[in-house]
N, CA, C and O of each residue as an XYZ file, in Angstrom:
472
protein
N      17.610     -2.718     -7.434
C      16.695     -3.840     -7.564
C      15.831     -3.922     -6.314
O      16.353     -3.758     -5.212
N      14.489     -4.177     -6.445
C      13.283     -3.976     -5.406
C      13.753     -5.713     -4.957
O      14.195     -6.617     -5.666
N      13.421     -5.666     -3.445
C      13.176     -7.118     -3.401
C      11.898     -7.769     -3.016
O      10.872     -7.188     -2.664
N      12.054     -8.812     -3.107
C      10.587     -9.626     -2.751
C      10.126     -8.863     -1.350
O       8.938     -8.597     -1.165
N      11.201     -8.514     -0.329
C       9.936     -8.474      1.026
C       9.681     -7.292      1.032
O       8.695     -6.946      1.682
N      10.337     -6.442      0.441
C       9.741     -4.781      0.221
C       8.302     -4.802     -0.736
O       7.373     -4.009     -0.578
N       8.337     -5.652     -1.532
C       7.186     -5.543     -2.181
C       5.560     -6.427     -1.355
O       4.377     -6.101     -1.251
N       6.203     -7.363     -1.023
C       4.532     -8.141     -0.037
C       5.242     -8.326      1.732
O       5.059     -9.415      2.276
N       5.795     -7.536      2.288
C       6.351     -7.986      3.292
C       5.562     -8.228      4.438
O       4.575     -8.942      4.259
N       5.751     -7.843      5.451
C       5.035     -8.053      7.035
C       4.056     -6.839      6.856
O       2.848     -7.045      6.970
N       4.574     -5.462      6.554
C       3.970     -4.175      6.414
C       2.633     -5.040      5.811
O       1.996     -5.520      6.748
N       2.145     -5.307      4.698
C       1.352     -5.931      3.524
C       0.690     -6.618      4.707
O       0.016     -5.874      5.420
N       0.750     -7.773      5.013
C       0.258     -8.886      5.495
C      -0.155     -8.055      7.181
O      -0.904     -8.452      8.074
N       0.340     -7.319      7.129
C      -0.383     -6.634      8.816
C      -1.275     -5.704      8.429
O      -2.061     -5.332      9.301
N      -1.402     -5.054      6.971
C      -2.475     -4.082      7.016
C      -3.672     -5.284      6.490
O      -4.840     -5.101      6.833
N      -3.343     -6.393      5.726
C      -4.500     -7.241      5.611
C      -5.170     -7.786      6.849
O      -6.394     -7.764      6.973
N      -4.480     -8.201      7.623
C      -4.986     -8.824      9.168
C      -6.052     -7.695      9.706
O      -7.248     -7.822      9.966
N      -5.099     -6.421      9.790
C      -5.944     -5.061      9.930
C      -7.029     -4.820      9.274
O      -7.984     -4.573     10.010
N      -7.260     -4.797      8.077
C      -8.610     -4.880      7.198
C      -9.584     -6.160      7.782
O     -10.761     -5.947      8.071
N      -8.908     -7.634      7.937
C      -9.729     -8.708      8.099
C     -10.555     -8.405      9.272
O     -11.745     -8.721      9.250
N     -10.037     -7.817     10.307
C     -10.082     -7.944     11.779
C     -11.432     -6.672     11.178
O     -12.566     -7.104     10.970
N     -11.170     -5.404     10.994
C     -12.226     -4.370     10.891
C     -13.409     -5.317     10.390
O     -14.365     -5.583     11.118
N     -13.302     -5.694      9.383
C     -14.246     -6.583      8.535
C     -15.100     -7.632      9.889
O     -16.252     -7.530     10.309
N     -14.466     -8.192     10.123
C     -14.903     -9.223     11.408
C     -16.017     -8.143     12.458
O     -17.238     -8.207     12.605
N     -15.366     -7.533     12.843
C     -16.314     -6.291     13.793
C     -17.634     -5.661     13.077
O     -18.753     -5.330     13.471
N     -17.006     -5.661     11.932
C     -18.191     -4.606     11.262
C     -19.383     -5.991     11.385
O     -20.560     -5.777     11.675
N     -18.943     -7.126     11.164
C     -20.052     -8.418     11.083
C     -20.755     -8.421     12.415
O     -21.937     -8.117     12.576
N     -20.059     -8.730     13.188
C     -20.153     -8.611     14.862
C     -21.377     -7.548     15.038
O     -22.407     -7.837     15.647
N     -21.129     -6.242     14.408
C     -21.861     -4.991     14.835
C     -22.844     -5.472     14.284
O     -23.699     -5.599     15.161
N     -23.398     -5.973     12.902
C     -24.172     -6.015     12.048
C     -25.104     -6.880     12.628
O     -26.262     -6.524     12.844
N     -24.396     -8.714     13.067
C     -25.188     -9.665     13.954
C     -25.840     -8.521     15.098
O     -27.061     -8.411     14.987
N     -25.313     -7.797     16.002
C     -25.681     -7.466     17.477
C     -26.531     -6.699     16.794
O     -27.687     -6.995     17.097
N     -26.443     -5.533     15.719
C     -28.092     -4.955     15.049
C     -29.225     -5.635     15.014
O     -30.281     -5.447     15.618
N     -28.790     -6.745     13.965
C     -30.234     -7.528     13.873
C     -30.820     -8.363     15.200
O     -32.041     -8.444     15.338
N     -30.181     -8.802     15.890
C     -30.712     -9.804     16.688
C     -31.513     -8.703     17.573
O     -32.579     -9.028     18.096
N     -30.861     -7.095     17.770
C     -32.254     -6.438     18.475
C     -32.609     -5.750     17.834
O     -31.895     -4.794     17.529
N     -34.119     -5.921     17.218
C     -34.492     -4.834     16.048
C     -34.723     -3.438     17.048
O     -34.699     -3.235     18.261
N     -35.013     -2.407     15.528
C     -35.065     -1.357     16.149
C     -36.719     -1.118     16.113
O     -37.374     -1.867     15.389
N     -37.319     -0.205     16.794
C     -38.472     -0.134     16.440
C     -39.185      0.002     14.961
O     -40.011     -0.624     14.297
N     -38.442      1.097     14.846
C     -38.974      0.875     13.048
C     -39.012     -0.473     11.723
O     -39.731     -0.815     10.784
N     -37.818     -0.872     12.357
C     -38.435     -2.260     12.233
C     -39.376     -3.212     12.061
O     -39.875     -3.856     11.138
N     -39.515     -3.042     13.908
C     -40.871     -3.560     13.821
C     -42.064     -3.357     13.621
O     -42.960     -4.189     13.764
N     -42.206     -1.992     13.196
C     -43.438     -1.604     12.711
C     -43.253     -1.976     11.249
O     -44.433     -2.177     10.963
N     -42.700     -2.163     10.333
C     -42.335     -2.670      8.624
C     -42.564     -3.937      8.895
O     -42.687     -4.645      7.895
N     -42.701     -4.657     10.305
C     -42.854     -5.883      9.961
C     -41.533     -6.951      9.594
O     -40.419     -6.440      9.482
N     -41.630     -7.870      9.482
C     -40.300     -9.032      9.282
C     -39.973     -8.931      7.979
O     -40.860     -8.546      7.217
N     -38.598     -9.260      7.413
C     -38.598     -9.038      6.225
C     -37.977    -10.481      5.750
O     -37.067    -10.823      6.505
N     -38.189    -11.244      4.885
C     -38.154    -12.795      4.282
C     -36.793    -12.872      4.243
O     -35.943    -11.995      4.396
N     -36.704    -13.984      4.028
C     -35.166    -14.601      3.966
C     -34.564    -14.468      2.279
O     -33.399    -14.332      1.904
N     -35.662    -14.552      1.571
C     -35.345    -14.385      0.110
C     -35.137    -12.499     -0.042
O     -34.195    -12.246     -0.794
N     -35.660    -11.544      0.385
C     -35.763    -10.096      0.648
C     -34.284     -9.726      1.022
O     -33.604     -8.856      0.477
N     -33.883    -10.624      2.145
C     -32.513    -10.094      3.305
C     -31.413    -10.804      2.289
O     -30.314    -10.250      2.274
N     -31.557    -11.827      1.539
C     -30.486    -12.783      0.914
C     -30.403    -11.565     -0.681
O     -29.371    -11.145     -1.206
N     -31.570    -11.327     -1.022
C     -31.398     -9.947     -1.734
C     -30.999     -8.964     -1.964
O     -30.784     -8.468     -3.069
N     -30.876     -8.634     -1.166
C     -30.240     -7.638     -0.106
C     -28.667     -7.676     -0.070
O     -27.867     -6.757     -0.242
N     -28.466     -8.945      0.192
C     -26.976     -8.792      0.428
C     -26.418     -8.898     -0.841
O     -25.388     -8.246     -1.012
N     -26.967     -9.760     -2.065
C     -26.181    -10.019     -3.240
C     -26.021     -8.671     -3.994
O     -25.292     -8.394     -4.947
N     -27.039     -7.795     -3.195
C     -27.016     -6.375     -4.556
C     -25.828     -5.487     -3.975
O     -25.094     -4.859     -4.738
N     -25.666     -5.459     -2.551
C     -24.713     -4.964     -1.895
C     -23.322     -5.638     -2.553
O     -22.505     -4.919     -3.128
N     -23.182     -6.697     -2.452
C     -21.501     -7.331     -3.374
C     -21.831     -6.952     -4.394
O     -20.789     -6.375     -4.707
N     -22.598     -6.779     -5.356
C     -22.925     -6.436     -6.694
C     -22.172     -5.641     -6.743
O     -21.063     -5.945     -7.181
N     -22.539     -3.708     -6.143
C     -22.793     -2.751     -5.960
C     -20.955     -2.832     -5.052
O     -20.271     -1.819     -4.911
N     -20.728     -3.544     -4.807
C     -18.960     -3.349     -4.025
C     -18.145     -4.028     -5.074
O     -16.933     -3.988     -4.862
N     -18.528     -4.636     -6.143
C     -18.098     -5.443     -7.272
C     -18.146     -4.156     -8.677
O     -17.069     -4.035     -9.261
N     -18.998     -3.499     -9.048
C     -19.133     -2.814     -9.495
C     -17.877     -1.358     -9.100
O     -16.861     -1.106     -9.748
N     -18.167     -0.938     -8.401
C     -17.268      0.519     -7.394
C     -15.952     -0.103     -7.858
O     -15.085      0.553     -8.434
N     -15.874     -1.114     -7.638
C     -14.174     -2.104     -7.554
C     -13.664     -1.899     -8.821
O     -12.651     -1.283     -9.153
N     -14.701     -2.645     -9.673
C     -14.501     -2.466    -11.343
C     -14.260     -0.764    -11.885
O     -13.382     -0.440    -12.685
N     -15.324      0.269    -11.199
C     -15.198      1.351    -11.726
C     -13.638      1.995    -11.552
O     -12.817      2.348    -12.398
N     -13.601      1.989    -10.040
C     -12.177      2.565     -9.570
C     -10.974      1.661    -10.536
O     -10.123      2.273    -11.181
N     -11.018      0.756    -10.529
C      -9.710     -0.316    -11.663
C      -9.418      0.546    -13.052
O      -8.359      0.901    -13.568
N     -10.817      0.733    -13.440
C     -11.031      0.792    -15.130
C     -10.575      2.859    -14.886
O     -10.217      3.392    -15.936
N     -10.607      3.579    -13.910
C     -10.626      4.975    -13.801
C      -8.705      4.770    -13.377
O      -8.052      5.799    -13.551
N      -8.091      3.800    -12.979
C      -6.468      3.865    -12.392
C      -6.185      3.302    -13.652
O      -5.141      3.816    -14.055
N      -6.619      2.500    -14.448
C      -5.655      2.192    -15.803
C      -5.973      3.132    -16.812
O      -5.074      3.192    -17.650
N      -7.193      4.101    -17.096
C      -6.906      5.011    -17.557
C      -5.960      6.283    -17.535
O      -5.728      7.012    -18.500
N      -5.476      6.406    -16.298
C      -4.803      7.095    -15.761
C      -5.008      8.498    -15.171
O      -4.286      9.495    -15.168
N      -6.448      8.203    -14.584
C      -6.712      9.314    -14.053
C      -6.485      9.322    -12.351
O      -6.374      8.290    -11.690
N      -6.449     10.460    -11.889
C      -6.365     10.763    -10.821
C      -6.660     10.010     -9.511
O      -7.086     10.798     -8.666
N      -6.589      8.972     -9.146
C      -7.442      7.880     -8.361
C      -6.079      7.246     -7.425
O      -4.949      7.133     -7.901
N      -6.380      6.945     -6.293
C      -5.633      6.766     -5.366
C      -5.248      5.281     -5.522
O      -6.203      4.512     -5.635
N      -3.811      4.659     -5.552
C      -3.859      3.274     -5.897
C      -4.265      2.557     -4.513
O      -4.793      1.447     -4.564
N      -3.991      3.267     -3.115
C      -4.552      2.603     -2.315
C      -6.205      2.357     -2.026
O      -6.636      1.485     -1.273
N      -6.998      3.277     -2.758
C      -8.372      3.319     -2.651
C      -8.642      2.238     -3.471
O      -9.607      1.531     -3.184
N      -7.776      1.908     -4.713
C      -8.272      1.148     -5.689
C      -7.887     -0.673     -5.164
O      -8.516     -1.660     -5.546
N      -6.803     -0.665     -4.303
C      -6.502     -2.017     -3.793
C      -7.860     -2.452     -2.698
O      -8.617     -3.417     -2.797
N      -7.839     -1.450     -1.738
C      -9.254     -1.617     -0.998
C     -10.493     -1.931     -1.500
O     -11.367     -2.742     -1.195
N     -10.364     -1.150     -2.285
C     -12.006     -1.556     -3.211
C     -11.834     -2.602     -3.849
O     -12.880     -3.179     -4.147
N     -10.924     -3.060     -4.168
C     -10.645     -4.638     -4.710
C     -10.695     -5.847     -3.748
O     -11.200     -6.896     -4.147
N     -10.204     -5.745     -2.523
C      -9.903     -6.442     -1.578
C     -11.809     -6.444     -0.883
O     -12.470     -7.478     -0.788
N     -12.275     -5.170     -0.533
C     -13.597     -5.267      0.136
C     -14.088     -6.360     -1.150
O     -14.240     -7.523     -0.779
N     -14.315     -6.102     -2.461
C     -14.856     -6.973     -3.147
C     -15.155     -8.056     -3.579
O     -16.084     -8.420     -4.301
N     -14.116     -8.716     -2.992
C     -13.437    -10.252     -3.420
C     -13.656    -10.709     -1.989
O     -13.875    -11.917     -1.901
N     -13.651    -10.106     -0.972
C     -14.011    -10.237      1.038
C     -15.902    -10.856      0.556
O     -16.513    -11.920      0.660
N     -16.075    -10.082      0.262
C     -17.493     -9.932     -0.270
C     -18.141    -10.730     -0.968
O     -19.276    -11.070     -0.636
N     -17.506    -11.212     -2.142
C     -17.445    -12.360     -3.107
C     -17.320    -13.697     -2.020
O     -18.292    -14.444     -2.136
N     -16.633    -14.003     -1.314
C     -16.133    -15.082     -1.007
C     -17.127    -15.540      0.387
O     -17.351    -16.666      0.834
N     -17.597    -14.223      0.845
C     -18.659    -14.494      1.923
C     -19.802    -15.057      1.547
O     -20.430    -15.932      2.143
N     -20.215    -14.205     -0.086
C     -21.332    -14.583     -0.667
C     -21.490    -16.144     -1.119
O     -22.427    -16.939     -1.060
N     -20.041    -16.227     -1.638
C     -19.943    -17.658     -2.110
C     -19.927    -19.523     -0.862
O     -20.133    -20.724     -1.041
N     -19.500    -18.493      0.416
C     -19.618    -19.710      1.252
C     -21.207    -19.512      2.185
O     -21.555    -20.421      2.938
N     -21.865    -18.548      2.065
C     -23.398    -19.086      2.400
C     -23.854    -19.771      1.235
O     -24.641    -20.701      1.409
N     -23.339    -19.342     -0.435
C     -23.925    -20.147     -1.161
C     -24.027    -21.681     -0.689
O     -24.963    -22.478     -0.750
N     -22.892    -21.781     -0.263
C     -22.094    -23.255      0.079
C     -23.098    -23.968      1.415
O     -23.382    -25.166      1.426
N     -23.330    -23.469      1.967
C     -23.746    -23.567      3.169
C     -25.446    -23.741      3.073
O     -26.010    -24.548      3.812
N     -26.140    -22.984      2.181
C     -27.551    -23.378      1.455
C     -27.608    -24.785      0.984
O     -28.230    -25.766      1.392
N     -26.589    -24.551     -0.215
C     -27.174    -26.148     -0.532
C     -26.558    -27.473      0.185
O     -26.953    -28.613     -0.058
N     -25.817    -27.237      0.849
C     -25.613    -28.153      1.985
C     -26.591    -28.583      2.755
O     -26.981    -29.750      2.794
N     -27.157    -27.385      3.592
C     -28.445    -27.751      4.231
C     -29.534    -28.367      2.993
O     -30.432    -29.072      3.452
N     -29.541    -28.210      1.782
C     -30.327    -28.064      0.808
C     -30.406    -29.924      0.751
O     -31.258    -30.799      0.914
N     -29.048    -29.830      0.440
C     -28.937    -31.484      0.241
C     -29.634    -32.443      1.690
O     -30.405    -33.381      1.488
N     -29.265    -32.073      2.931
C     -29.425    -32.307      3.761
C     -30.850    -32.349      4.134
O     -31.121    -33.152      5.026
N     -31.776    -31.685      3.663
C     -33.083    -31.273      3.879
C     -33.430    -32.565      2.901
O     -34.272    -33.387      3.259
N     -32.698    -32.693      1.596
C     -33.721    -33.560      0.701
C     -33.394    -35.126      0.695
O     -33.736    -36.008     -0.093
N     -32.654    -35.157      1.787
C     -32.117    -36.329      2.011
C     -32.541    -37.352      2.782
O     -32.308    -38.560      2.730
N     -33.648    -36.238      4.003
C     -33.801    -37.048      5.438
C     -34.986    -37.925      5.104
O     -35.683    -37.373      4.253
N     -35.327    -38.784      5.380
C     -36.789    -39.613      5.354
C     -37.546    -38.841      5.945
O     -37.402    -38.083      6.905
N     -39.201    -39.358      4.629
C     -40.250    -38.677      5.305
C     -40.845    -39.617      5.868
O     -41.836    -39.391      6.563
């Protein structure tokens, strides 16, 4: 008989911290990119907030999608790594949930904007 901590134990919960923490850096790297553009950049000019917010939803799309493909390719039973397929699930739902708290965070300011006296 398997027990509960062999199946979600410390092992589990330290490679998630491990994923969270990479995840955190990769943001870190991403902020310290943009805040100094590169030249090419600035020759393309600025790119809109509706363009960059574009941008990111097609990217979770596109990590939502991969997630779904790899799932639907491990219950068929083909050849596919179950750890590739937990990752790609986990980046996806990381992804989802980021997307969903700037949602949060828009119409907050949103409300906030339509609130103040003119």
């Amino acid at each position: 008989m398997i027990g509960v901590g062999s199946i979600g134990g410390a092992g589990g919960i330290d490679r998630v911290m491990q994923l969270r923490a990479q995840i955190l850096e990769k943001n870190q790297a991403l902020a310290r990119a943009s805040a100094a553009p590169t030249p090419a950049a600035e020759a393309k000019g600025p790119s809109s907030f509706a363009d960059t917010l574009d941008t990111a939803l097609k990217s979770v799309n596109e990590g939502q999608d991969a997630a779904s493909k790899l799932s639907e390719s491990y219950e068929r039973g083909e050849t596919v790594d179950i750890a590739k397929v937990m990752l790609a699930r986990q980046q996806a739902s990381v992804g989802f949930e980021a997307t969903l708290q700037v949602r949060n965070k828009l119409l907050s300011a949103y409300k906030d904007i339509m609130s103040m006296p003119v």
